[in-house]
C-alpha positions as CSV (number, residue, x, y, z in Angstrom):
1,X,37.3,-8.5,-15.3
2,X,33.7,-8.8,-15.4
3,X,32.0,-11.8,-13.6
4,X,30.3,-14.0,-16.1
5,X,26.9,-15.1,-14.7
6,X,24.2,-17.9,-16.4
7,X,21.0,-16.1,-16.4
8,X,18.7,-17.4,-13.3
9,X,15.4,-17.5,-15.7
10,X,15.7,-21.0,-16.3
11,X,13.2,-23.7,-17.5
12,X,11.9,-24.5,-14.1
13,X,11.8,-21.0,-12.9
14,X,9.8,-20.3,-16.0
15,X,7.7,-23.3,-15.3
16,X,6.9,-22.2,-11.7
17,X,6.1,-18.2,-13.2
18,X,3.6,-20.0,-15.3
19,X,1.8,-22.0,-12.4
20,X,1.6,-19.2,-10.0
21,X,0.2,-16.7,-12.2
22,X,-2.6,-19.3,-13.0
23,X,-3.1,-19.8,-9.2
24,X,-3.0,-16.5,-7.9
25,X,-4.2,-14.7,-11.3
26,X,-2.3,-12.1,-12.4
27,X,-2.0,-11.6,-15.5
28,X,1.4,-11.0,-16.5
29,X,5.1,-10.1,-14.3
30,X,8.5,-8.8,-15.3
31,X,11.1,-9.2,-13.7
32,X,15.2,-7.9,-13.3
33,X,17.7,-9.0,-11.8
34,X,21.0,-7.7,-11.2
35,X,24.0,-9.8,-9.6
36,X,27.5,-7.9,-9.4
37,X,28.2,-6.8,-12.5
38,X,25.3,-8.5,-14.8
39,X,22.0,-7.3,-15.5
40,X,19.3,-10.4,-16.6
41,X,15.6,-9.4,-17.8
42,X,12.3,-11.7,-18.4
43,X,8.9,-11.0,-18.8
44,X,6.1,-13.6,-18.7
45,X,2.2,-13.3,-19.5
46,X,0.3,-10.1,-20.9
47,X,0.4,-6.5,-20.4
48,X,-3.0,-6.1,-21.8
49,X,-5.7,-8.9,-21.6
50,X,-8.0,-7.4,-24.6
51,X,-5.2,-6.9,-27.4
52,X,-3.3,-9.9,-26.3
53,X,0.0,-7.5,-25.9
54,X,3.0,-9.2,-24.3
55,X,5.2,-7.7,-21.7
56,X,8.3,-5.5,-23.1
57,X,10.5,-5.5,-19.7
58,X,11.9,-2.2,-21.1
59,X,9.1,-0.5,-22.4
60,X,6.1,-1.2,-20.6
61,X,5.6,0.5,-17.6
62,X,3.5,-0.9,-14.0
63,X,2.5,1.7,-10.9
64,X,5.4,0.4,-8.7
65,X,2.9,1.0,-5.1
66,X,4.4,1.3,-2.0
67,X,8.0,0.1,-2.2
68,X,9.0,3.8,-3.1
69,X,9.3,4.0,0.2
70,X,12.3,3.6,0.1
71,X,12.9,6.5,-3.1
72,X,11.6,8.6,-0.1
73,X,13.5,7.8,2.3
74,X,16.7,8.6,0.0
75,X,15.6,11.8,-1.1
76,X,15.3,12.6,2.9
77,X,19.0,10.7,3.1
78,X,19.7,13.4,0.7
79,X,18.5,16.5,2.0
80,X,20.0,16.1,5.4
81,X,23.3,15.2,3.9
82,X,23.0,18.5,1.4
83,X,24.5,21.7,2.1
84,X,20.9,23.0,2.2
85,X,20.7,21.6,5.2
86,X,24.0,21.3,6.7
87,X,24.7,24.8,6.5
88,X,22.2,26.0,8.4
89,X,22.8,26.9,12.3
90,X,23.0,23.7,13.9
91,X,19.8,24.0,15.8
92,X,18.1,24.7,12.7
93,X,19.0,21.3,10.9
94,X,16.9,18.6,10.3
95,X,17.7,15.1,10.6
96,X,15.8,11.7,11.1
97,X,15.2,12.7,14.9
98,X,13.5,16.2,14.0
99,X,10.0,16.1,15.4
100,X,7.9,16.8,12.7
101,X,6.2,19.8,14.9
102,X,9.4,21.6,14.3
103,X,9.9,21.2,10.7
104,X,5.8,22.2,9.7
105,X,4.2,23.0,13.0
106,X,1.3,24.5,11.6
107,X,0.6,21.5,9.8
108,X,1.4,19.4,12.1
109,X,-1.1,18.9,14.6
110,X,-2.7,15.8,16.2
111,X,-5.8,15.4,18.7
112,X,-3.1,15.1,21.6
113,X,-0.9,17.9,21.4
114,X,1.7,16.5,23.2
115,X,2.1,13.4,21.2
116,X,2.1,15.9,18.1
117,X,5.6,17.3,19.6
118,X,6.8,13.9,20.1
119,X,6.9,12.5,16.7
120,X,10.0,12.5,14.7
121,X,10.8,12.5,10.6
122,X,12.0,8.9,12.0
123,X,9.0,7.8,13.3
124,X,6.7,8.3,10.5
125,X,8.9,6.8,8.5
126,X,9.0,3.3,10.3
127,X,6.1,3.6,11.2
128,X,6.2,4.1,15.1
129,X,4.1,7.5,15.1
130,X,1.2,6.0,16.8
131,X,-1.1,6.4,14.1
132,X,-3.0,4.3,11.5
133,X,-3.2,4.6,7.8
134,X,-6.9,5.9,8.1
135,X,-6.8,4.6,3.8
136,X,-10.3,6.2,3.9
137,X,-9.8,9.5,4.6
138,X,-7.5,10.9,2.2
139,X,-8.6,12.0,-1.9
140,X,-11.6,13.5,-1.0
141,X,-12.3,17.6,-1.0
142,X,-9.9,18.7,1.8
143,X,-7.6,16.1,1.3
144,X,-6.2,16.4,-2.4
145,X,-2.5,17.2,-1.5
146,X,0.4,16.4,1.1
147,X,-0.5,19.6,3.3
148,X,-4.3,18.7,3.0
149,X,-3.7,15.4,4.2
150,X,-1.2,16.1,6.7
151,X,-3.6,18.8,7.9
152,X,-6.4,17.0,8.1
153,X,-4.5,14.6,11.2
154,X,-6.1,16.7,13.8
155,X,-9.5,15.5,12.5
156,X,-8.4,11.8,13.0
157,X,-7.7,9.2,16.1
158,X,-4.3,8.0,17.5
159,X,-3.9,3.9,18.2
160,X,-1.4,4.5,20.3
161,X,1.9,6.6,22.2
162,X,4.5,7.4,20.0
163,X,7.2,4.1,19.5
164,X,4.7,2.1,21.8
165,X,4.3,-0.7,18.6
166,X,4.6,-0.7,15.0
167,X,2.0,0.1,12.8
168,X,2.0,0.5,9.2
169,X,0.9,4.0,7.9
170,X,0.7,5.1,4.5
171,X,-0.5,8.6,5.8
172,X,2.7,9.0,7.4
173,X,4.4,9.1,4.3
174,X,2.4,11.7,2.7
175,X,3.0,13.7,6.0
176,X,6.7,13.5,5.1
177,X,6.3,14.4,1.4
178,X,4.7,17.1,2.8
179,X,7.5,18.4,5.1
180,X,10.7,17.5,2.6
181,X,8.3,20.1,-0.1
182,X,8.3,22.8,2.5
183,X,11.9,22.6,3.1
184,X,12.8,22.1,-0.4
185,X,10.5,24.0,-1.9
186,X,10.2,21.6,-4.6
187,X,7.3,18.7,-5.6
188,X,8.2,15.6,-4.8
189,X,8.7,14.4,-8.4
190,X,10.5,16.9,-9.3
191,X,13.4,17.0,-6.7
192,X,13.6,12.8,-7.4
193,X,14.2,13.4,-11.1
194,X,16.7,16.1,-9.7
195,X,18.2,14.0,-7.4
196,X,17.6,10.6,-8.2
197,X,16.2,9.8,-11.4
198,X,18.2,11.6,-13.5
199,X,21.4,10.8,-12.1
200,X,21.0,7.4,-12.2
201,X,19.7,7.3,-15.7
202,X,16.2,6.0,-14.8
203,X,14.8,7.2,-18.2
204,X,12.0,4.9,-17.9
205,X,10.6,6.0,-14.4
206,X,7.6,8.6,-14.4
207,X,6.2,10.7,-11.9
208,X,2.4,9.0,-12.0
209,X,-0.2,8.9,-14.4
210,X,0.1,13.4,-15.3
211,X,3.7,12.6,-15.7
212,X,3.1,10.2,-18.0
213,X,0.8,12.0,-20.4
214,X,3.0,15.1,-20.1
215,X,5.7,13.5,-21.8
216,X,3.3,11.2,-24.1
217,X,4.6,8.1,-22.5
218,X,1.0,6.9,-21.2
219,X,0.6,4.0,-24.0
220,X,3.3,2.3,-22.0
221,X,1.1,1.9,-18.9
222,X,0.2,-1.8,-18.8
223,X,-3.5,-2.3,-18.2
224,X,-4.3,-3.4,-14.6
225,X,-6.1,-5.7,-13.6
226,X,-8.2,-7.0,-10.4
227,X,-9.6,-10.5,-10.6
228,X,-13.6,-10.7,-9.5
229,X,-13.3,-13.9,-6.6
230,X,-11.7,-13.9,-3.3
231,X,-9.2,-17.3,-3.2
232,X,-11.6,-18.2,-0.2
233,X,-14.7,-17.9,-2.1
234,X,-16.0,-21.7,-3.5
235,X,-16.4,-20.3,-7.1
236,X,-12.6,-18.7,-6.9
237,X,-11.5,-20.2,-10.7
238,X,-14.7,-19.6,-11.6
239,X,-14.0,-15.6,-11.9
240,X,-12.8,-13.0,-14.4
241,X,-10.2,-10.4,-15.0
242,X,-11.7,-7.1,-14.4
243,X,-10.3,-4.2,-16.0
244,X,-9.1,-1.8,-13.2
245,X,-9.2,2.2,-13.9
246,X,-5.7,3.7,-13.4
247,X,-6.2,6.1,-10.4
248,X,-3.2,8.9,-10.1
249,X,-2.9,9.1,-6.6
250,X,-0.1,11.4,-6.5
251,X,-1.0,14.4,-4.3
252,X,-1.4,11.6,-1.2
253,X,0.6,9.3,-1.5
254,X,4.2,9.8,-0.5
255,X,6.4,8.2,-3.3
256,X,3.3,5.5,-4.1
257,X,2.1,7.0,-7.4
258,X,5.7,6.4,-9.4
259,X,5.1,4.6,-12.7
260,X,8.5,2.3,-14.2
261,X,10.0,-0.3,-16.1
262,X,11.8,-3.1,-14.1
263,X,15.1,-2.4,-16.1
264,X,15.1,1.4,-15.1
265,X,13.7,0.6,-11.5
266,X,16.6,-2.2,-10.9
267,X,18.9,1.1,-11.5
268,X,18.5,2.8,-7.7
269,X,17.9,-1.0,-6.1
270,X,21.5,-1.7,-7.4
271,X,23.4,1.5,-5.0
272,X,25.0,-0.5,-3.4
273,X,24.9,0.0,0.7
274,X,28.4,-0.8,2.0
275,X,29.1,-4.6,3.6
276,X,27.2,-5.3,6.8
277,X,30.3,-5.8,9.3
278,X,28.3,-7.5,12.2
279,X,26.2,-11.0,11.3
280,X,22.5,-10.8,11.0
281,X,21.8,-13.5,13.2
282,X,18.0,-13.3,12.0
283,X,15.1,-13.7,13.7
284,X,12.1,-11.8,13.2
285,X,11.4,-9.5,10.3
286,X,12.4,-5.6,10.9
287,X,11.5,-2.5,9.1
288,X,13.8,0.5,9.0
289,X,13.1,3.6,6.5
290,X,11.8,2.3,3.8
291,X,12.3,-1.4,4.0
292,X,11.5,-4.7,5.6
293,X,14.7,-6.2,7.0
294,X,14.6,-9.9,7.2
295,X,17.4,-13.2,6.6
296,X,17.5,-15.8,4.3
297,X,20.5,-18.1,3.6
298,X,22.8,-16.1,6.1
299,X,22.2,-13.0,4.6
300,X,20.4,-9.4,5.5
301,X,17.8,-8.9,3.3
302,X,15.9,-5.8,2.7
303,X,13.0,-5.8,0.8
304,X,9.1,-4.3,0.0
305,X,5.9,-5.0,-1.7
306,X,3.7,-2.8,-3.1
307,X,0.0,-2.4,-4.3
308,X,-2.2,-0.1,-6.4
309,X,-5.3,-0.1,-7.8
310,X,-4.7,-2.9,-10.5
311,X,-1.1,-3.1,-9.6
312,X,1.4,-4.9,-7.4
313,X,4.9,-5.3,-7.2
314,X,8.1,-6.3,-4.8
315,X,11.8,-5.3,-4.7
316,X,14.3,-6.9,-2.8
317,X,18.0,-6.7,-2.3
318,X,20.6,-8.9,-0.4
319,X,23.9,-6.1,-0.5
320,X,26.3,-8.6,0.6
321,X,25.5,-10.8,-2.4
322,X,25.3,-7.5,-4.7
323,X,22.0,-8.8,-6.0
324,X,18.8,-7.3,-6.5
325,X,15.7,-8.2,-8.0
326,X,12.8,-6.3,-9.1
327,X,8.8,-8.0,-10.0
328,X,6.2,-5.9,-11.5
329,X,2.7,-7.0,-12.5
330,X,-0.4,-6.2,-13.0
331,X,-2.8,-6.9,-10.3
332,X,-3.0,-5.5,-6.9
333,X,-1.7,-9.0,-5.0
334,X,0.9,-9.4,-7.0
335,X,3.7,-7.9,-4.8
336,X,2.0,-10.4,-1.9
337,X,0.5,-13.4,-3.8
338,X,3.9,-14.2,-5.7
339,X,6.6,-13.2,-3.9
340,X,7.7,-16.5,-3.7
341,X,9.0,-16.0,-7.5
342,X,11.5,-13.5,-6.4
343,X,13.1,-15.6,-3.6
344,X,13.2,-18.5,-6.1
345,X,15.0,-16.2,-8.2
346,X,17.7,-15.3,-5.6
347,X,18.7,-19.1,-4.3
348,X,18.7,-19.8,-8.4
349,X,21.2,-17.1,-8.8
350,X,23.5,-18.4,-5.5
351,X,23.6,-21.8,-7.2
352,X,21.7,-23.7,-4.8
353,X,20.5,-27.1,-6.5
354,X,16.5,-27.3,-7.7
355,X,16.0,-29.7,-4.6
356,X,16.9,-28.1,-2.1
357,X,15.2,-24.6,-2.8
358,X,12.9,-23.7,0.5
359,X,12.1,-20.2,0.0
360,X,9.4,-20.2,-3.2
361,X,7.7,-23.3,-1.3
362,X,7.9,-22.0,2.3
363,X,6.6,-18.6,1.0
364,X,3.6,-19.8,-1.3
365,X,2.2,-22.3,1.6
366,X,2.4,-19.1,4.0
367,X,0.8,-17.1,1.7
368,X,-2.1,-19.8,1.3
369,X,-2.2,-20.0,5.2
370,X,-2.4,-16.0,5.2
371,X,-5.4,-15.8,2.5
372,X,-7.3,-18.3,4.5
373,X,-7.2,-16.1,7.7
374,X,-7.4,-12.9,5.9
375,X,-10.4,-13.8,4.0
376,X,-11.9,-16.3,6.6
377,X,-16.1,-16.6,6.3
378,X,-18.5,-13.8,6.5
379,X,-20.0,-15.7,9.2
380,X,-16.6,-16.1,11.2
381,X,-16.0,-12.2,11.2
382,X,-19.4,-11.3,12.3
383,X,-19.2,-13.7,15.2
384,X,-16.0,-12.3,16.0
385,X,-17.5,-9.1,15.8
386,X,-21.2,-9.6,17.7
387,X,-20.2,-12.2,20.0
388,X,-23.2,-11.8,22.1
389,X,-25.6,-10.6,19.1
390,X,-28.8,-13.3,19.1
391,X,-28.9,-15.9,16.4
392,X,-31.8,-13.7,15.1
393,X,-32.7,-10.6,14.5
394,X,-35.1,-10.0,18.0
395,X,-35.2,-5.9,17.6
396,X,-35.5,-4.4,14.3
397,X,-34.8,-0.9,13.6
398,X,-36.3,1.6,14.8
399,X,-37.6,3.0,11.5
400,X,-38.0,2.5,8.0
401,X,-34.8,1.0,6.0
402,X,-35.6,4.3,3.5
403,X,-35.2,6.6,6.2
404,X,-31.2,5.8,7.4
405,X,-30.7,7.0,3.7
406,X,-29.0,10.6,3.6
407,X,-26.0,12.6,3.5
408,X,-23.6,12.2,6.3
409,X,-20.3,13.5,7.3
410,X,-17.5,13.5,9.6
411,X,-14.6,16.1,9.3
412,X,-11.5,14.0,9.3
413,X,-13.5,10.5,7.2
414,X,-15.6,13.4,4.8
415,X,-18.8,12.4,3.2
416,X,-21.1,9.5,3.5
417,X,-23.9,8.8,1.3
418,X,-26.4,6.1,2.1
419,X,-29.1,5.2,-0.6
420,X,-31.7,2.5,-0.5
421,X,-33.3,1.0,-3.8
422,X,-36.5,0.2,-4.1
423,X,-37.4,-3.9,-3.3
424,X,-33.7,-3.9,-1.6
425,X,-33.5,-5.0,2.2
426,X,-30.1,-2.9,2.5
427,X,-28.3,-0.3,2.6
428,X,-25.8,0.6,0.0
429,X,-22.7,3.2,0.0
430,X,-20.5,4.3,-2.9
431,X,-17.1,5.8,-2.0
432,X,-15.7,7.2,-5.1
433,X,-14.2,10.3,-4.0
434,X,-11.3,9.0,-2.2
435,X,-7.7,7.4,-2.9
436,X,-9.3,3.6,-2.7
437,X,-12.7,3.7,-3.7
438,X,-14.5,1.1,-2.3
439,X,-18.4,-0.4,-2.4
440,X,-19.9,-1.1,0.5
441,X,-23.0,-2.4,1.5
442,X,-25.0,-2.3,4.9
443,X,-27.1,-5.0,6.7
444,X,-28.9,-5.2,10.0
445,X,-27.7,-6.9,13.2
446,X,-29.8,-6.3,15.8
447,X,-31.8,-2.9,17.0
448,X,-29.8,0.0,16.0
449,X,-26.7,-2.1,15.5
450,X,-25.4,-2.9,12.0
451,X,-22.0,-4.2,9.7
452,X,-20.6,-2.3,6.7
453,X,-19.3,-4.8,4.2
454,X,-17.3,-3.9,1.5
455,X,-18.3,-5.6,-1.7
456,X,-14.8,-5.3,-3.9
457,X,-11.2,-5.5,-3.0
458,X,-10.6,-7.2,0.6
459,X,-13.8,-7.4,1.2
460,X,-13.6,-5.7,5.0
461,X,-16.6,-6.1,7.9
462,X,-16.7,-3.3,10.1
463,X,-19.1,-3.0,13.3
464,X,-21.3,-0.2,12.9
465,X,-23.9,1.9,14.7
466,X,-26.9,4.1,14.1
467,X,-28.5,6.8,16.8
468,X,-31.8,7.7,16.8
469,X,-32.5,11.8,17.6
470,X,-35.3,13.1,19.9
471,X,-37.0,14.2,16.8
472,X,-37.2,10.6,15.9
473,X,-34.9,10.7,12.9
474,X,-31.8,9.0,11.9
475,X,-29.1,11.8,13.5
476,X,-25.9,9.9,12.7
477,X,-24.3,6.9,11.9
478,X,-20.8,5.3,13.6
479,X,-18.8,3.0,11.4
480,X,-15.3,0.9,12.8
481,X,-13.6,2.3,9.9
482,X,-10.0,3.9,11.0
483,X,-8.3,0.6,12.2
484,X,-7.6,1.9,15.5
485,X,-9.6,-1.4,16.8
486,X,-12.6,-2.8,16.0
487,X,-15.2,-1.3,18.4
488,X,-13.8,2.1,18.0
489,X,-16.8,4.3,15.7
490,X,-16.0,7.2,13.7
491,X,-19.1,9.1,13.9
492,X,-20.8,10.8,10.5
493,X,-23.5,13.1,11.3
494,X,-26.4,13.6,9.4
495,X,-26.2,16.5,7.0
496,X,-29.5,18.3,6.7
């Protein structure tokens, strides 16, 4: 007989939704939950600003970001464990410890070749490859699908040897969307409706923002949002909702682009792995394909944020339990700023009394802690950054601000443009041709040294460098940008 559950959106949960949102600003969430047997729905706040249009937690439809993942992961699970695969002659089988040379290896290539033949389907997909997420250098010309992107690695630096540290990479994901379209021979949306989707009855899960207008669902998109202060900025409440343009990142981004509902998205969180039979003795937080692996109350949890342009969301599931637990909203913190609502959630539906909940407290002061050294002071990240750099400028630059202006380029990063306005002391750079377009501006340090600051979303310093030609012109610029450490340049040269 079926289980007979009380929902877990109480009054006080409600309360807390309500008080979080207004801190962190976001503009509306939905969540689903599903414990055993019995599915329980809520929304809370708007799903447009302008018309004033509430959230229908089976209708409208957020960009669920990164914790696809996972969907990816279980449409690999799915081709190993297919006859397509398993009929083949043993050596010719793939499975999660297939370097990835073998499976696309003229794709596949790296700056080292021997790390190249090292990495496994595995490894990308825990991120162990070695390599960075290189954000920047993906959606431009060259780099507009999986095999673009996955081609254009050579072009771009390593951090370090293969399973040497952990390192999250987006890029590695698109590599492996890549490599399961070869061997299936089928776009990634298309073999997880086949396989996925369909099967479960996700009805209400889209393929991005095409997939959405093909099938004249794109109304249901809410309207995302990004709001215009930084929580360490003094004027933080004094800020706004921005409207944020929906950006179908598709070709690039693994599973990342998928639009859905939380009430068709609970669907595939709710298959059930089978019962852990060791204890989870806990520790710290693991990742394995897909998912961050982590403990609370006793019990394995696996869980994920994600993020989009305007868009953020988090899934978790504790198996054991049979509970899962979807939150959708729309701004891009959401799936980091609030997840304190969705472990609230889960000690509300084990019956733990109000008092002694731990989780949505624990979780909102370490995400206070975390925006304060994420976003610590302009002047604390250029000191980090120029330690020995004089308090004062004591060499300007070599020439003109006017003439650093140009075209650039760098084969794996694409183009740069630099343009200075009239009456301006800096440097400003658009980057609107890639996956996350960012504005950046660029200020002097000292002689041919400088900082790129980015004037939207995380706001990011990096160190940056100018070189001056023996024709006594600007011949190219070096910018900290790929994240394999602070001092490491990526070069643009100067297109003439």
């Amino acid at each position: 007989m079926p289980s007979t559950r009380t929902s877990p959106f109480t009054d006080h949960f409600g309360f807390l939704v309500h008080e979080t949102i207004k801190k962190w600003k976001v503009p509306g969430l939905a969540f689903s939950v599903i414990h055993e047997d019995q599915e329980f729905s809520k929304a809370y706040g708007l799903a447009n600003i302008e018309k004033n249009e509430s959230i229908d937690v089976d209708k409208t439809v957020f960009n669920v970001g990164s914790t696809t993942k996972a969907q990816l992961c279980a449409a690999w699970a799915i081709y190993i464990n297919s006859e397509s695969n398993t009929m083949k002659l043993k050596k010719d089988q793939v499975g999660w410890k297939t370097p990835l040379a073998q499976i696309i290896p003229a794709d596949f290539i790296l700056p080292d070749p021997i790390h190249a033949q090292q990495v496994t389907l595995e490894d990308v997909l825990c991120h162990k490859s070695g390599m960075v997420s290189h954000d920047l250098a993906y959606g431009w010309g060259q780099t507009r699908t999986p095999r673009d992107v996955t081609r254009n690695l050579r072009n771009l630096a390593l951090k370090s040897l293969v399973r040497s540290e952990w390192s999250y990479c987006n890029i590695g994901y698109g590599v492996a969307t890549h490599a399961l379209e070869v061997l299936t021979g089928k776009a990634l949306t298309e073999y997880l409706r086949e396989e996925l989707w369909v099967p479960l009855g996700m009805k209400s899960t889209f393929g991005g923002i095409q997939d959405l207008d093909d099938k004249n669902e794109a109304e249901r998109l809410a309207k995302g949002y990004t709001w215009s202060r930084l929580p360490v900025d003094e004027d933080w409440e004094q800020g706004g909702f921005e409207l944020s343009q929906p950006q179908d990142i598709s070709p690039v981004s693994g599973a990342g682009y998928i639009n859905s509902t939380t009430s068709s998205y609970l669907v595939v969180q709710s298959q059930w792995s089978p019962p852990f039979t060791t204890p989870f003795e806990g520790g710290h937080v693991q990742y394995a394909l897909g998912w961050f692996v982590g403990v609370l109350h006793g019990f394995k949890v696996l869980y994920h944020t994600g993020g989009s342009i305007g868009y953020g969301a988090m899934v978790m599931l504790v198996p054991e339990c049979r509970w899962a637990a979807v939150m959708l909203g729309n701004e891009f913190n959401t799936g980091l700023r609030v997840a304190s609502l969705v472990f609230e959630l889960f000690e509300v539906s084990l019956g733990i009394p109000e008092h002694e909940h731990k989780a949505f407290m624990k979780t909102d002061e370490a995400v206070a802690a975390r925006e304060r050294l994420g976003f610590s002071s302009r002047e604390t990240r250029l000191e980090a950054l120029f330690p020995d750099a004089p308090s004062r400028t004591s060499i300007p630059p070599a020439l003109p601000l006017a003439s650093y202006a140009g075209a650039y380029f760098n084969p794996g990063y694409g183009p740069l443009t630099l343009t200075v306005s009239e009456g301006e002391d800096i440097i400003r750079c658009e980057i609107t041709d890639r996956t996350w377009p960012v504005s950046i501006k660029i200020q002097h340090v000292n002689a041919e040294h400088w900082f790129f600051e980015q004037t939207n979303g995380n706001r990011e310093i990096w160190k940056a460098e100018s070189k001056i030609g023996v024709n006594g012109e600007v011949e190219r610029f070096g910018v900290a940008i790929d994240g394999t450490s602070a001092d490491h340049l990526v070069w643009f040269d100067r297109l003439r």
